[in-house]
C-alpha positions in Angstrom: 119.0 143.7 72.7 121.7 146.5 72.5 123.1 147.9 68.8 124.7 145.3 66.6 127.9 146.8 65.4 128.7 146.4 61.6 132.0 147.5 59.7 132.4 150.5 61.6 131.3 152.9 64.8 129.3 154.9 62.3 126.9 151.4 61.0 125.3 149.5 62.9 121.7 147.8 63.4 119.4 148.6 66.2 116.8 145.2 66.5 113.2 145.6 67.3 112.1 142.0 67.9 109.2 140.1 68.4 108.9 136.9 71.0 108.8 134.1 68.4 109.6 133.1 65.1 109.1 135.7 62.4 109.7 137.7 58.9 111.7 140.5 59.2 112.5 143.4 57.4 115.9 145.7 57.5 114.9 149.3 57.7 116.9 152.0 55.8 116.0 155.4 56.6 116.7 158.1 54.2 118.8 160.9 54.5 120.4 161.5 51.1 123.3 160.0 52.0 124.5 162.9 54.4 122.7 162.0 57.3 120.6 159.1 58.5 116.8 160.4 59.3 116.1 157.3 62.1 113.6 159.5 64.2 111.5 160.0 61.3 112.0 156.5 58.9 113.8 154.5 61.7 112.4 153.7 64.8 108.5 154.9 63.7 108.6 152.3 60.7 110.5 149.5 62.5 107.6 149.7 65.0 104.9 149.7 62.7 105.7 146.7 60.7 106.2 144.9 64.2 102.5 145.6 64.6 102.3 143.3 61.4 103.9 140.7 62.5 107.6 141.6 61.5 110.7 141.4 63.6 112.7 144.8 62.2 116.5 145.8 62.1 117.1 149.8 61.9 120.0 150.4 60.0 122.6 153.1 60.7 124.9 153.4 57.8 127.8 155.9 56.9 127.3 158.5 54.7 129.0 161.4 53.2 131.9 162.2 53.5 132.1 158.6 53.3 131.4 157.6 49.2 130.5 154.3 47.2 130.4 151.7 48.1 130.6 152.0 51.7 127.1 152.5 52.6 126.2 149.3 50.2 128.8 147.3 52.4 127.1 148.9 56.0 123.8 147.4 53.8 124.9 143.9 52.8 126.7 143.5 55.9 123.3 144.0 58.0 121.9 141.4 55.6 124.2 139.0 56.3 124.1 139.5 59.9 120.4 139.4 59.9 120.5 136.0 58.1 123.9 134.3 59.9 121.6 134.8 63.3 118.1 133.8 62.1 117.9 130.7 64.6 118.7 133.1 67.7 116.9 136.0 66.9 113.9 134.0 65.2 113.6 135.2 62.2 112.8 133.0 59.2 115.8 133.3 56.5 113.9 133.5 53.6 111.5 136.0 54.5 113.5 139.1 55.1 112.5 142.5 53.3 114.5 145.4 53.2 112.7 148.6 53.1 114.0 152.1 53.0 112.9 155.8 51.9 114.3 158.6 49.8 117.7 158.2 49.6 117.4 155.0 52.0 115.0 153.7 48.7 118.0 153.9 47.4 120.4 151.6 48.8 117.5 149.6 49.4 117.2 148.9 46.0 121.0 148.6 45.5 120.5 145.3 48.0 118.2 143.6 45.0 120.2 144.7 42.0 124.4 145.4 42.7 125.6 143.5 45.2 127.4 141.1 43.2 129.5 144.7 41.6 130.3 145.7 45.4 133.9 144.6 46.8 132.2 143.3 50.7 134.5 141.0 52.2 135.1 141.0 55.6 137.0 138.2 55.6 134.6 135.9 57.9 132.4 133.1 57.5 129.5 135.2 57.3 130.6 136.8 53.9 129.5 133.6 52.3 125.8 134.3 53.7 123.4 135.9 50.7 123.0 139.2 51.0 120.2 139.4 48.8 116.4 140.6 50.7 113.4 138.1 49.7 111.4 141.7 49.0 112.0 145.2 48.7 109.8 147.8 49.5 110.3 151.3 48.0 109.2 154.6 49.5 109.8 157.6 47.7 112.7 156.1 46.4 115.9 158.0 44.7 116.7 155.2 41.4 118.2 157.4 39.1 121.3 159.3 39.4 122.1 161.8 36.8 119.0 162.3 34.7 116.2 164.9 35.0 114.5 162.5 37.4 117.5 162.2 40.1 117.9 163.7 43.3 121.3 166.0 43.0 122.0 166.0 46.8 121.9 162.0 46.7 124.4 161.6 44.0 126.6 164.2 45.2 126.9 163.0 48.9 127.2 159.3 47.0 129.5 159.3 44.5 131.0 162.4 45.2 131.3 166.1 43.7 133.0 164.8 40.3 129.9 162.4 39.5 131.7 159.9 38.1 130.0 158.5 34.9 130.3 154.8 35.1 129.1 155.1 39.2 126.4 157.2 38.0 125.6 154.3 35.3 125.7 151.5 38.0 123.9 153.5 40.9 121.2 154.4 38.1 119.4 151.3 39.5 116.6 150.7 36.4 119.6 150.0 34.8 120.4 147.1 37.0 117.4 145.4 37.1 118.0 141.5 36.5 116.1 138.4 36.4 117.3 137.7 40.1 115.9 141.2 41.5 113.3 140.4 44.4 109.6 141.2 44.5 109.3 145.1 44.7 106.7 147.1 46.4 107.2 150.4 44.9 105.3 153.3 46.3 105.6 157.1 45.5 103.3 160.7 45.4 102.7 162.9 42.1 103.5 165.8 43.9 106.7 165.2 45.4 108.8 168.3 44.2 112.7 166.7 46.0 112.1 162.8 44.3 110.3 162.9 41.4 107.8 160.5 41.4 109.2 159.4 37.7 111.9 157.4 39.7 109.2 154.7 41.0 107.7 154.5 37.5 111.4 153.9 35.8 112.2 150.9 38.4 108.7 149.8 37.6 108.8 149.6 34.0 112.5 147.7 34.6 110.7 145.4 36.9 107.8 145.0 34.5 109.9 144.7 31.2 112.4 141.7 33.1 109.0 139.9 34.3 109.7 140.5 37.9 106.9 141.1 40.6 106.3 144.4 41.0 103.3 146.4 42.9 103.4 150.2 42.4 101.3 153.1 43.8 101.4 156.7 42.7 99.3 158.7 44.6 97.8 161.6 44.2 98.8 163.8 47.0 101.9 164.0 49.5 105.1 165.9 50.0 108.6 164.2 49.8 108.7 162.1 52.8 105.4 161.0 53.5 106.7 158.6 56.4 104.2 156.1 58.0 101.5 158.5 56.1 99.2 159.3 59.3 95.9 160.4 59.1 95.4 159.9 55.1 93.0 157.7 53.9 95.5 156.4 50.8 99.1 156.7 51.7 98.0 155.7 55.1 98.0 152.3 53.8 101.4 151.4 52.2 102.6 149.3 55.3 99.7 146.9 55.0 99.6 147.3 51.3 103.2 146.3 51.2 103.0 143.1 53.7 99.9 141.6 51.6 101.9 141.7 48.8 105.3 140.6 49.5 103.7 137.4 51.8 101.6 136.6 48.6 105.0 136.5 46.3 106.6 134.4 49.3 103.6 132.4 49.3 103.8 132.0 45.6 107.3 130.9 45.7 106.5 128.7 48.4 104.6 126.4 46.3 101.3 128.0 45.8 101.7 129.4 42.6 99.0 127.9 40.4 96.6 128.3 43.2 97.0 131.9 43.6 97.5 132.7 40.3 93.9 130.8 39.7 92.4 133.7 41.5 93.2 136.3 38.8 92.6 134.4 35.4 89.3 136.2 33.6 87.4 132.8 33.2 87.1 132.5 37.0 86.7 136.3 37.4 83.6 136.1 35.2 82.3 133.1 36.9 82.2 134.8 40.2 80.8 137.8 39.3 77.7 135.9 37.6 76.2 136.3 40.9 75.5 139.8 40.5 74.2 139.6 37.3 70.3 139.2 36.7 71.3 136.8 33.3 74.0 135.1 34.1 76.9 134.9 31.2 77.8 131.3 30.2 81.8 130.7 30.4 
């Protein structure tokens, strides 16, 4: 399938799909916001999550000089298309993740918190499609604009050289965190010196304080960018780290709650671990 042209000849998605019905996930690379890194967090990523089992959309979305919200619109659009063509491209509707890196992270997480503040019309029947993912996934993620924790580059190219306050509120995306914000897989390294690592912890602590699902991972080592994480025997892992949890929360949602959740109450914890004990503990 060729590129699937968005709201302008900058954006569009390049599809990397699977024979068969499917989840997907939309692929935001990073770039902050001045270029679009799909060699390194495009094509390599969309790959690897086919490998589990996901069809995957590559998104190409404008960036500076282009400012707020366009690359959000480039981001719901893709969403919408995704969604408005689940049937022919096989993809099940409500089990499509969005996933992006660095700056990418960014506007990932702007798909789960702001979309409802973005003016997005097109002014076609798909604008009435939700543009919401089912999951995000988090990698090395810019969420803060304009505090000690914030990528500079990010917000410039973003919002622009004035750094408007009130943007710099709204695209500070712990802020925005809401009882409707999809499960998040958020994954980032201590020593990252361009993203601090504080950003994951921040959208973490949002997540955890509006009792939404959230997995995080700090690791201990890894530049910014850590990609697919090849060759490590920790950050190696996030792809199928990420997958096992986002299909439990879909699973969960599904209708299998109280039987998953059965699995990590301490009374049935303690049972099953009686069988490594020599005297057994009555529950």
């Amino acid at each position: 399938m060729n590129n699937i042209p968005l709201l302008s000849e900058e954006s569009y998605l390049t599809p990397y799909l699977l024979e068969g019905r499917h989840p997907a996930i939309l692929v935001i690379p990073g770039g902050g916001y001045g270029c679009v890194c799909e060699r390194s967090e495009g094509e390599p990523i969309a790959r690897r999550f086919n490998e589990l089992g996901f069809h995957a959309f590559v998104l190409q979305y404008r960036v500076a000089p282009h400012r707020f919200p366009e690359p959000q619109q480039d981001a719901i659009r893709a969403m919408r298309l995704i969604r408005h063509n689940a049937e022919a491209w096989g993809v099940i509707p409500d089990r499509i993740a969005a996933c992006g890196g660095s700056a990418g992270g960014h506007l990932t997480a702007c798909l789960g918190t702001i979309t409802d503040m973005i003016p997005d019309a097109v002014g076609d029947e798909i604008d009435s499609i939700d543009p919401i993912p089912d999951a995000l996934i988090l990698s090395y993620a810019v969420t803060s604009m304009g505090k000690v924790s914030s990528h500079p580059g990010s917000a410039v190219n973003l919002l622009g050289p004035e750094l408007p306050e009130d943007l710099m509120d709204l695209c500070t995306l712990s802020n925005q965190v809401g009882p409707d914000t999809p499960p998040a897989f958020v994954w980032h390294t201590f020593t990252d010196t361009t993203v601090n690592y504080r950003n994951a912890l921040e959208f973490a602590d949002a997540m955890a304080k509006t009792k939404r699902p959230c997995e995080l991972h700090i690791f201990p080592h890894g530049d910014h960018g850590m990609l697919l994480g090849l060759g490590t025997e920790d950050v190696g892992k996030w792809t199928s780290l990420a997958v096992s949890f986002i299909t439990q929360e879909w699973e969960m949602r599904d209708g299998r709650e109280a039987e998953i959740l059965e699995k990590y109450d301490y009374g049935r914890q303690l049972r099953l671990e009686n069988q490594y004990r020599k005297e057994p503990i009555e529950v």
